[in-house]
C-alpha positions in Angstrom: -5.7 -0.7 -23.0 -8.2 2.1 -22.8 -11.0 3.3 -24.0 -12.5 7.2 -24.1 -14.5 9.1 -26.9 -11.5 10.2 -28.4 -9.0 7.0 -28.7 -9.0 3.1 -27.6 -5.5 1.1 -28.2 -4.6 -2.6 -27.7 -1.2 -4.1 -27.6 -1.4 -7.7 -28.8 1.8 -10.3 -28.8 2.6 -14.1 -28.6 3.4 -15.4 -25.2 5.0 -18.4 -24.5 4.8 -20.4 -21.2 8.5 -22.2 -19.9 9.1 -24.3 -17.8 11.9 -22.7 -15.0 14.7 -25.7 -15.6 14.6 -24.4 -19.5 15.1 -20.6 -18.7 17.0 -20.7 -15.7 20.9 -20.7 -15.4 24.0 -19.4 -12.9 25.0 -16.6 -15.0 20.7 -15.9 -15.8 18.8 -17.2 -12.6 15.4 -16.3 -12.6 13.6 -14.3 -10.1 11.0 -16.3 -7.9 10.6 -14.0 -5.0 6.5 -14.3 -5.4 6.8 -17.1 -4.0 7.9 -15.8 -0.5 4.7 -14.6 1.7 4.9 -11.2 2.4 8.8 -10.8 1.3 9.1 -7.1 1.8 6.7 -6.8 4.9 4.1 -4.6 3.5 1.2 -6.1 4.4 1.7 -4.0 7.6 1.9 -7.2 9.7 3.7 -10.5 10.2 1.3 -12.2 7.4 3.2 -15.8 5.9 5.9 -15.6 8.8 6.2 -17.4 12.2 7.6 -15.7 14.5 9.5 -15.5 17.9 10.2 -12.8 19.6 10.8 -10.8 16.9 7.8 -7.9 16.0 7.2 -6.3 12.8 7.7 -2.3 12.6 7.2 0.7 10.5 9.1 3.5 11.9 12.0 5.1 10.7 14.7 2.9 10.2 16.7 4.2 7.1 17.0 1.2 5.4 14.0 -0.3 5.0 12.2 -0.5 1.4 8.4 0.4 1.7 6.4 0.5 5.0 7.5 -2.2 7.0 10.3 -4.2 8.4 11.0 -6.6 11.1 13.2 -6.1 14.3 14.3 -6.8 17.7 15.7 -4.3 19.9 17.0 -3.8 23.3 18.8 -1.2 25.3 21.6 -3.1 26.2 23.7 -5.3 23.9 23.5 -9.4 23.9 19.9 -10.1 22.3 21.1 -13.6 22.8 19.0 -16.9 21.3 15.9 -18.2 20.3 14.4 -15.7 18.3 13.8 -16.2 15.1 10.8 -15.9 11.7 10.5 -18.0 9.4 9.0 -19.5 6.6 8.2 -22.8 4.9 8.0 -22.5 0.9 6.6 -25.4 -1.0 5.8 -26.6 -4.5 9.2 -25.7 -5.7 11.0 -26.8 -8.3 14.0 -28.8 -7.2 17.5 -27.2 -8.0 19.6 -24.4 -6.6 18.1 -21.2 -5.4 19.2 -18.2 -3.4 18.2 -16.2 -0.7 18.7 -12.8 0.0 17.9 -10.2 2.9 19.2 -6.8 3.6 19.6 -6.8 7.1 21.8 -5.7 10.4 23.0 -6.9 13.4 24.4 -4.0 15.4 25.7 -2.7 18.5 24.6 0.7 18.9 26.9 0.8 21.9 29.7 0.6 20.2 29.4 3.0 17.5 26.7 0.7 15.6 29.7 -1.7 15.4 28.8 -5.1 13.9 27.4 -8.0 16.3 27.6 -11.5 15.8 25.6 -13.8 16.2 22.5 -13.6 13.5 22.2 -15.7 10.7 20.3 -16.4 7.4 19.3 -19.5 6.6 18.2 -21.0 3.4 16.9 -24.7 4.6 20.4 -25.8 6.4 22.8 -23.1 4.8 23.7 -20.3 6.9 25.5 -16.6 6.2 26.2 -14.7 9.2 24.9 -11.0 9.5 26.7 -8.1 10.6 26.9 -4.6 9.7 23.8 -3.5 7.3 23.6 -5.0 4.4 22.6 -8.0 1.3 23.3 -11.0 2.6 22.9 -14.4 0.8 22.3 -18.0 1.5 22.4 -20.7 -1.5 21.0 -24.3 -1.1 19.7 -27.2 -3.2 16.3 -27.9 -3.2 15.5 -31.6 -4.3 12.1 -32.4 -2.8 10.2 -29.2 -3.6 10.5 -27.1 0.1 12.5 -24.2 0.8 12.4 -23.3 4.5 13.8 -19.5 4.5 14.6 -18.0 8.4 16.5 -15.4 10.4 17.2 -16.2 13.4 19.5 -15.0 16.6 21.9 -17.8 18.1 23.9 -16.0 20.8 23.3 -12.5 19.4 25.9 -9.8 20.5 24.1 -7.2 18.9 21.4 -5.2 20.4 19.1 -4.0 17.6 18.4 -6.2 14.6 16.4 -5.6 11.8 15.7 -6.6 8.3 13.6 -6.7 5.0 13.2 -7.5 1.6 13.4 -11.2 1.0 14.6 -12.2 -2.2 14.5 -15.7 -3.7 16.5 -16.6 -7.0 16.0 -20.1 -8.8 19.3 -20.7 -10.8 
């Protein structure tokens, strides 16, 4: 609310508390993306993440959302492997969840043709990343961890970047 000489207001309601399992469903998951560490990069830093080889960065790549993003990049194409960030969630409710990232793997090259070689992972499910865009990972949590990564296994690309994590508990 607030309060000057002239008014004050207050909106009062009910709340109720669920439990995720009772609200959550395929066709109505239920958003849980708090619970990634610095999802969107903002904090101006690599904050929550561990990282290899991989830097965070806040200059002008046209799709990022907000300040920050992270990225690898080399002149020449073939960023090759191990290179990755990551993180561990915990405290999860078991069930299925979904992990999102807009993201690219490119070849700049090549006309910014799409590399191979990057992946998403969502504990041991994979989606490959290409061209920019949302990709998506599902996997069953049953004992309460989540481990979320990108990572380069043989990348053909030579500029990879990506940002704003999403997690969905369905």
């Amino acid at each position: 609310g607030t309060f000057d000489l002239k008014q004050s207001w207050i909106i009062a309601g009910m709340f109720e508390l669920f439990d995720l399992d009772d609200v959550a469903s395929v066709s109505s998951p239920t958003d849980v993306t708090y619970a990634i560490n610095n999802s969107g990069f903002e904090y101006r830093n690599t904050y929550g993440w561990t990282v290899n080889d991989m830097f965070y960065q806040d200059n002008n790549w046209g799709n990022k959302a907000g300040v920050g993003f992270m990225e690898r990049w080399q002149g020449n194409p073939g960023l090759g492997s191990n290179k990755q960030a990551y993180q561990t969630l915990t405290g999860l409710d078991n069930g299925l969840y979904e992990v999102s990232v807009y993201a690219q793997n490119i070849i700049q090259s090549q006309g910014n043709a799409a590399g191979t070689g990057m992946f998403l992972y969502a504990n041991d499910s994979k989606t490959e990343i290409g061209a920019f865009g949302q990709y998506k990972a599902r996997t069953t949590v049953t004992d309460g961890t989540l481990t979320i990564k990108v990572a380069l296994e043989n990348c053909s690309g030579n500029w990879v970047a990506f940002d704003r994590f999403g997690l969905q508990f369905y």
